[in-house]
N, C-alpha and C positions, 0 to 999 in steps of 0.2 A: 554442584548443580550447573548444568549446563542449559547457557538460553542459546536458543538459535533466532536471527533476524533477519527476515528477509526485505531488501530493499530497491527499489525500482526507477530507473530513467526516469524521468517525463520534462515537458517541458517547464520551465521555470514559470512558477506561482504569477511571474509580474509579469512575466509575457503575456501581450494579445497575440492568439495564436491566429493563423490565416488558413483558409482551406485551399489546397491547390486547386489550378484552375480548369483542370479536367476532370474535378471531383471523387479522385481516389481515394482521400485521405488530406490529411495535414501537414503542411509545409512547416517541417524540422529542421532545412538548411539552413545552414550562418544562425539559428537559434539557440538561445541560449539555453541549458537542460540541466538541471537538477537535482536530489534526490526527493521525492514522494515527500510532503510535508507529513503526513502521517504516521511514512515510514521510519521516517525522523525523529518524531516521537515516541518509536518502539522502541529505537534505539537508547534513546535516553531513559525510558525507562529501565531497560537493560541495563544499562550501564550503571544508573541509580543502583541497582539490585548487587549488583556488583562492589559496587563501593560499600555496599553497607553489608558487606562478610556474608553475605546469602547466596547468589551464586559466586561458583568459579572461573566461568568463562565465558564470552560474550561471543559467537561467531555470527559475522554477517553473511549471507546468500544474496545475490544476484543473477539472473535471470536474462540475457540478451547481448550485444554484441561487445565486442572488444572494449569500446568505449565503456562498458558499463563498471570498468576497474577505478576509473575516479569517481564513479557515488560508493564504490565498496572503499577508496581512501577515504573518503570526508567519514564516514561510517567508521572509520576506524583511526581516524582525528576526533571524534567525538570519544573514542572509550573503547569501541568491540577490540578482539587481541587478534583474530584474522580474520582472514575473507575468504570465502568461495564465489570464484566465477562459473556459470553454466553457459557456454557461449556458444551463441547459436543466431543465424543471421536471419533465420524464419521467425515472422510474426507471432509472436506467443503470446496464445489468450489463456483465459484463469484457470480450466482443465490441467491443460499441457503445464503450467506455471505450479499447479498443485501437484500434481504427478509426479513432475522434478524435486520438488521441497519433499517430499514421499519417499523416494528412491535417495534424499540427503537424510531426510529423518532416519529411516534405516540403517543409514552408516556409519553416521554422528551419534545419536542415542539422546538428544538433548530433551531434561526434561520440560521446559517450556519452548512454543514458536510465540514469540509478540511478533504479532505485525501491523500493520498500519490496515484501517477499517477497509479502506479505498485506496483506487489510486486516482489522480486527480484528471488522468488523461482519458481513460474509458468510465469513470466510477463506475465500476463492474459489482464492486463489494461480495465478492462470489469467492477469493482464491483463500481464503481462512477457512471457511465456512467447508468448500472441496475437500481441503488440508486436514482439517477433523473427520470429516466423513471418512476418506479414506485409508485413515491411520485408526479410527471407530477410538479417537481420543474428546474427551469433553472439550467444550470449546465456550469461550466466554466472548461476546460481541461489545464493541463500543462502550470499552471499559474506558471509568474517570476515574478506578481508584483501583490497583493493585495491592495487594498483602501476599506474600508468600511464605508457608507455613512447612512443616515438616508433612510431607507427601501430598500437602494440598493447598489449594489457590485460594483465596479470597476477592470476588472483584464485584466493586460495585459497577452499577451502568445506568445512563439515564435512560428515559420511556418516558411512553408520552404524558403517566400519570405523577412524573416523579421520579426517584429513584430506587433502583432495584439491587442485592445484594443478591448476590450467588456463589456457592463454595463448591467447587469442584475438583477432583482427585487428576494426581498428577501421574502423567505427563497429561498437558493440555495443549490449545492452542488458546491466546486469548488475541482480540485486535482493539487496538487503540484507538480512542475518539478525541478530539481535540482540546480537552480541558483535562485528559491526564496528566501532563506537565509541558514547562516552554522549557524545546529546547537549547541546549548552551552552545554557543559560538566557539567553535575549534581555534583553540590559540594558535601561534608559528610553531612553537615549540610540538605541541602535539601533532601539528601537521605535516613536519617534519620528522616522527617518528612514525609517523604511521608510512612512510614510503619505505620503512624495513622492515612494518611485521609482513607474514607471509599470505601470500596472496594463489592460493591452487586455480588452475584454470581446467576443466575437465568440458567435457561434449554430452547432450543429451544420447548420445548411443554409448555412451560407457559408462551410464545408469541405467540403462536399456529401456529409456520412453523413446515412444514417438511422438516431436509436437508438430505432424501435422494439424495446419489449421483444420476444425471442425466446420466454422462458420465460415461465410464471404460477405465482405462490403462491397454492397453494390453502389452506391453513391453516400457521399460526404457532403453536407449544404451548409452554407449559412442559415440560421434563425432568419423570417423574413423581419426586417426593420418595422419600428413600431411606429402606426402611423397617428398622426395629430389629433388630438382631440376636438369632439366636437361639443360646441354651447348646445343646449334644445328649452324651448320654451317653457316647457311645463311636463309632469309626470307623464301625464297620456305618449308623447313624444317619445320620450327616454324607454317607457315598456311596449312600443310599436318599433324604436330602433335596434333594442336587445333581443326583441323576439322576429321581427323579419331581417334585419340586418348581421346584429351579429349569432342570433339562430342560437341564444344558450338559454332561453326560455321557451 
């Protein structure tokens, strides 16, 4: 059984990020960047799966520039056995990102995609969900508990009543939610082997998509600052402030 994982740039979890100052977007320079904490997850999952005689092989996917080859080493410091790079230096949103993982699923044949729910830079939560649609494979969301079974999945997931259990025929895709497992810190040792498994680097036009962007950002803003709070005398005050001031009554 083959997983496939797909894992993504973004800036690092502990960074404050900064908006540039002509409101294009997000100031990445000299920042420090990552892989996807979710995506992270997938992987360890995978890698779980792995170790315990159920799958045979763990390939990580990546999605964007040259750089994007050391979240596919940490990814493979953690367990997966190679990498693919899809390098491309145009902004890629979760279509184009599904599309690509589409045109890998067809060539790889992997029976599961784990991927991370989100990513933490757009929370788009859109490129699994694409990913199923256009492969027309089940798909399991913001799973906490994976089981995999001879041709089919078992994954529990939280909701807002509880917890939900779903069994789904394979191949799937399933995405990960934060309380599926914590994962393990890449020793030297591992880190150090992962810089000789093999790393393919291929172009979105030698899987024949096109990730022209669909959407445009038109401006990038700070949240505005949250301002002071005010004392008020008595109730009358507080439901005469809420409802002409701040107008949500």
């Amino acid at each position: 059984m083959k997983i496939l994982v797909p894992v993504k740039r973004v800036v690092d979890y502990n960074v404050k990020v900064r908006v540039k100052a002509d409101g294009t977007g997000v100031d990445i320079a000299n920042v420090k960047m990552a892989m996807n904490p979710f995506d992270e997850i997938a992987v360890e999952e995978a890698v779980r799966l792995k170790e315990a005689g159920i799958a045979t092989e763990v390939v990580a996917v990546s999605c964007g520039v040259a750089a994007c080859q050391e979240t596919l080493r940490a990814a493979m410091a953690i367990g997966a056995d190679r990498g693919i790079l899809v390098e491309t230096e145009v902004e890629l949103q979760p279509l184009a990102v599904a599309k690509l993982l589409k045109a890998l699923c067809d060539k790889e044949q992997p029976a599961v995609v784990i991927c991370g729910k989100q990513a933490i830079d757009d929370d788009a939560n859109q490129t699994g969900q694409m990913l199923a649609a256009l492969m027309g494979w089940p798909q399991a969301t913001f799973a906490s508990k994976v089981t995999l079974g001879e041709g089919r999945a078992t994954v529990m997931r939280e909701i807002d009543g509880g917890l939900e259990t779903l069994e789904i025929k394979l191949p799937a895709v399933v995405t990960t939610d934060l309380r599926l497992n914590e994962p393990r810190y890449a020793t030297l040792p591992n880190i150090m082997k992962a810089k000789k498994k093999p790393l393919d680097t291929v172009k979105p036009a030698d899987l024949g998509v096109d990730v022209t962007p669909r959407l445009a950002t038109l401006k990038v803003a700070e949240p505005p600052k949250r301002s002071a709070g005010v004392r008020v005398a008595d109730v009358a005050q507080l439901v005469d402030k809420l409802k002409n001031e701040a107008k949500v009554i």
